[in-house]
N, C-alpha and C positions, 0 to 999 in steps of 0.2 A: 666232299665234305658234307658229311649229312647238319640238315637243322634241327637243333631241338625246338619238341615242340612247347610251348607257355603254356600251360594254364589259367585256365580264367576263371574266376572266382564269381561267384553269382552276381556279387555288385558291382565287377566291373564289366559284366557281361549285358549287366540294365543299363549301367552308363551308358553302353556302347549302343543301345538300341533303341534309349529314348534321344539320343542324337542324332540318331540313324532315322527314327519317328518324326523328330523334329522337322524337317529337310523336307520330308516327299511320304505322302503314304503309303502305307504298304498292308495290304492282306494278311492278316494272323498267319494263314501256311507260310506266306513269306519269310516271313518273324521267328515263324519255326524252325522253317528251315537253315535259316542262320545262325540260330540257338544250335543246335545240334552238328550245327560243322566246327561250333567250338566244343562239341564233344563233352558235352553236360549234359546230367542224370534225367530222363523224359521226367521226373517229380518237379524237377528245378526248374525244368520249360516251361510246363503248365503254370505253376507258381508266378515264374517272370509276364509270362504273356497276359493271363488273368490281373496281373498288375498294369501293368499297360495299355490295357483295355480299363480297366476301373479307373487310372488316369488320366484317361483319353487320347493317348498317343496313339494309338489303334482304335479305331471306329469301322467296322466294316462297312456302314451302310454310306459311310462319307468317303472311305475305298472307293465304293462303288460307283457311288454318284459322280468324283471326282473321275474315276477310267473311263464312265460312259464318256462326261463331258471331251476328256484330254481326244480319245480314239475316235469319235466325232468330226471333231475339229483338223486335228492333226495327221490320222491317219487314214479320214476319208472311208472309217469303216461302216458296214450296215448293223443293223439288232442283231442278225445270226451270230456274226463271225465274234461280238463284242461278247455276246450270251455265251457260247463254245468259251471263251480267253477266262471268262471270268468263273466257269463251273472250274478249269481247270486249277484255278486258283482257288479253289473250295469253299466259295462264294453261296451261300443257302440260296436255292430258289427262289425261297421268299423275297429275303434280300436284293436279287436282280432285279426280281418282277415288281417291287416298291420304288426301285431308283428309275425305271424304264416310265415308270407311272408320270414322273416328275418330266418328260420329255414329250411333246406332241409328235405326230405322225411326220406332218412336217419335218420338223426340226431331223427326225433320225433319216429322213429320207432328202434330204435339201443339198447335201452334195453330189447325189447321182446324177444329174444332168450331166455336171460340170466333165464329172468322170466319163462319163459316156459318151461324148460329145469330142474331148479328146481324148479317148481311147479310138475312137471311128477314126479319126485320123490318120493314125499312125497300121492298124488294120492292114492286111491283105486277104482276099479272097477271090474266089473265078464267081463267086455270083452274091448278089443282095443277101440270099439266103442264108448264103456261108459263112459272111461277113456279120451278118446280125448271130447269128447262134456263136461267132465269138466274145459279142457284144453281151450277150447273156449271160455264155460261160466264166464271163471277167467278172462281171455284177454279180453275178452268183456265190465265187467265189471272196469276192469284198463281204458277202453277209448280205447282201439286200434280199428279200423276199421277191418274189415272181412279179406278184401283181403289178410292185411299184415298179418292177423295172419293164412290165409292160407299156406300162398307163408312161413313161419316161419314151419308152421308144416312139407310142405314138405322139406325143409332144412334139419330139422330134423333126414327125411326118413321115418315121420310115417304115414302108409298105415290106412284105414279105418275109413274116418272123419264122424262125423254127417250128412252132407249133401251130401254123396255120397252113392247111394243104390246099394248095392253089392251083 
């Protein structure tokens, strides 16, 4: 049995998005891209989103601020991987680099210990060495930058990194 499909009419397509807005924010592409799975004129998307941006249901830079905090928190990420998530979501540079601003060094670096500490736990390898470069390649991949998860290992106390030749 096939479905027919509805039609949605521009105002109930805003209905549907400043309650969608209301709830949880969301990035303009987001917004877009839900505009256009209901299958309306790119003229009508512009239209709608420029409104709900001029209404404030859409604020990118309060998106932004609000993913760094949630993905910090929650998902234990670093600046890389958070910076990569939110270009993808067509997030201006600028806009990252003003929200990253409102965050100290600390702050974006304050749960790698924890990670690192048990991630070393659960680890196997035949030597220190092997075991630390997976210790990096985890942190690495979380989004942490080099240095901090250097200056973490040594905290640590642990001798013999990947890029020191001993």
């Amino acid at each position: 049995m096939e479905r027919e499909k509805k039609t949605v009419t521009p105002e109930q397509a805003y209905a549907r998005m400043t309650r969608i807005c209301a709830r949880k924010e969301y990035a303009p592409f987001e917004i877009r891209q839900k505009l256009q799975r209901l299958q309306l004129p790119a003229d009508v998307i512009e239209t709608l989103i420029s409104r709900l941006i001029k209404e404030r249901y859409i604020d990118e830079r309060r998106f932004t601020e609000s993913y760094i905090r949630d993905k910090l928190q929650f998902n234990k990420w670093g600046r890389r991987k958070i910076e990569l998530h939110l270009a993808m979501k067509k997030i201006p540079p600028a806009v990252i680099s003003d929200a990253f601003a409102q965050f100290s060094e600390s702050q974006l670096n304050e749960s790698l210990q924890t990670l690192l500490e048990k991630k070393r736990r659960s680890i196997t390898g035949r030597s220190d060495y092997e075991r630390n470069g997976k210790l990096i390649r985890y942190a690495l991949g979380k989004g942490f930058p080099m240095e901090a998860i250097i200056r973490c290992l040594e905290k640590m106390d642990i001798k013999s990194y990947p890029h020191d030749p001993q």
